[in-house]
N, C-alpha and C positions, 0 to 999 in steps of 0.2 A: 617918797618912802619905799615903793616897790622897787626901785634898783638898789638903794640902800639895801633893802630885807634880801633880792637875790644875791646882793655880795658879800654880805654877810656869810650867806649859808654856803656858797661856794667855800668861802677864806674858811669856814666851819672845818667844811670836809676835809678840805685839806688840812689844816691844822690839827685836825682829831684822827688822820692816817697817819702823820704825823706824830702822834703823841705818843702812840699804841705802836709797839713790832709786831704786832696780832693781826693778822688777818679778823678781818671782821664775822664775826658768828653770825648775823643775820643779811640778806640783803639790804639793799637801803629802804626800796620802795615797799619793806615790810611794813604794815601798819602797826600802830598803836597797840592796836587790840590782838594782833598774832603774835608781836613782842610779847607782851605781858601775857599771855597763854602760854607762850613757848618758854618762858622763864618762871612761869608755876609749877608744870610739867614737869621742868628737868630737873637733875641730881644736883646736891649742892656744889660737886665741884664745875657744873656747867653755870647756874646761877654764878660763882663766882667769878665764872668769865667773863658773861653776860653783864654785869656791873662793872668790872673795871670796862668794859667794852665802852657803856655808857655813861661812867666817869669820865674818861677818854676825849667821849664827846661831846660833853660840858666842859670839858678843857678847853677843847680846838673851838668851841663858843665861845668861848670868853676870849680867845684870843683872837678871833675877830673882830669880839666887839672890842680890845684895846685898839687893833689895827684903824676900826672906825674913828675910837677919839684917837687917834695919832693921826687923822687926816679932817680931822677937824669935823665930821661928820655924825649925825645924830646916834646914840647908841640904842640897839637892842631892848636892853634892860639893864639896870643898874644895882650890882649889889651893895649891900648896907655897908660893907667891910670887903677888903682887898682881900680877903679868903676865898679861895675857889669854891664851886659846889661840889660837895663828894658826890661819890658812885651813890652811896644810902639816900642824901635830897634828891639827885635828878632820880632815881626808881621811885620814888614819894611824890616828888612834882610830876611826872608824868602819870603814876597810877590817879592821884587828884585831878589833873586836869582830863582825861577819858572819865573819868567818872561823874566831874562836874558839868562835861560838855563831850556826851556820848556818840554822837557825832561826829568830834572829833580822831574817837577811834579808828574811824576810818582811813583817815590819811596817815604818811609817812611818818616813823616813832620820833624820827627827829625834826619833823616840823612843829610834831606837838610839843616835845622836849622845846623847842625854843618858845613858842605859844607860851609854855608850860612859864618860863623863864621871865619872859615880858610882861606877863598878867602878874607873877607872886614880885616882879619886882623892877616896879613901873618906876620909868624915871620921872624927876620934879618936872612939870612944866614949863617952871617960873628959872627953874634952877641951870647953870651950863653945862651942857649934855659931853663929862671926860668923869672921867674914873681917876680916883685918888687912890 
């Protein structure tokens, strides 16, 4: 599962610089908790960056995780519906998951972002791990 999860998040990044012509508003190894300070702070039209930034990067996650089931390997997380997550669920799933696991604030915004991802939408057990 841990080379899974690092290639995943490699295929992430790529895929989410990728998705965006933007230069990225934050570093990567910004935490959790200075994301989301830095995006209460700012003006709405920074906030607005800031989310497609982080739409962006729920993109280049999910399209990881298809890269994983197109190589036959376990996914991520699974959502209910071939619908992407918008910009508004991942700033919702990430302020929920620092908030339910403060701790987590700590670390990288998009490792919780995917944390965030895996926990609200765990795949079946029982069920084969590809996205319809």
């Amino acid at each position: 599962m841990r080379k899974t999860l690092i290639l995943a998040v490699a295929l992430a990044g790529t895929a989410a610089a990728t998705a965006t012509a933007r230069t990225p508003p934050t570093p990567a190894g910004t935490s959790a908790w200075q994301f989301l300070s830095g995006y209460d702070a700012a003006s709405p039209a920074v906030q607005n960056e800031l989310r497609a930034f982080l739409g962006s990067s729920a993109m280049g996650m999910d399209a990881a995780n298809l890269a994983l089931a197109g190589q036959q390997m376990p996914l991520l997380y699974c959502l209910p519906t071939s619908a992407p997550v918008t910009e508004w669920q991942a700033l919702f799933l990430l302020r929920r998951e620092v908030a339910n696991s403060p701790s987590f604030g700590d670390l990288p915004w998009a490792a919780d972002l995917l944390v965030a991802l895996h926990r609200t939408y765990p795949c079946a057990a029982a069920a084969p791990r590809t996205r319809s």
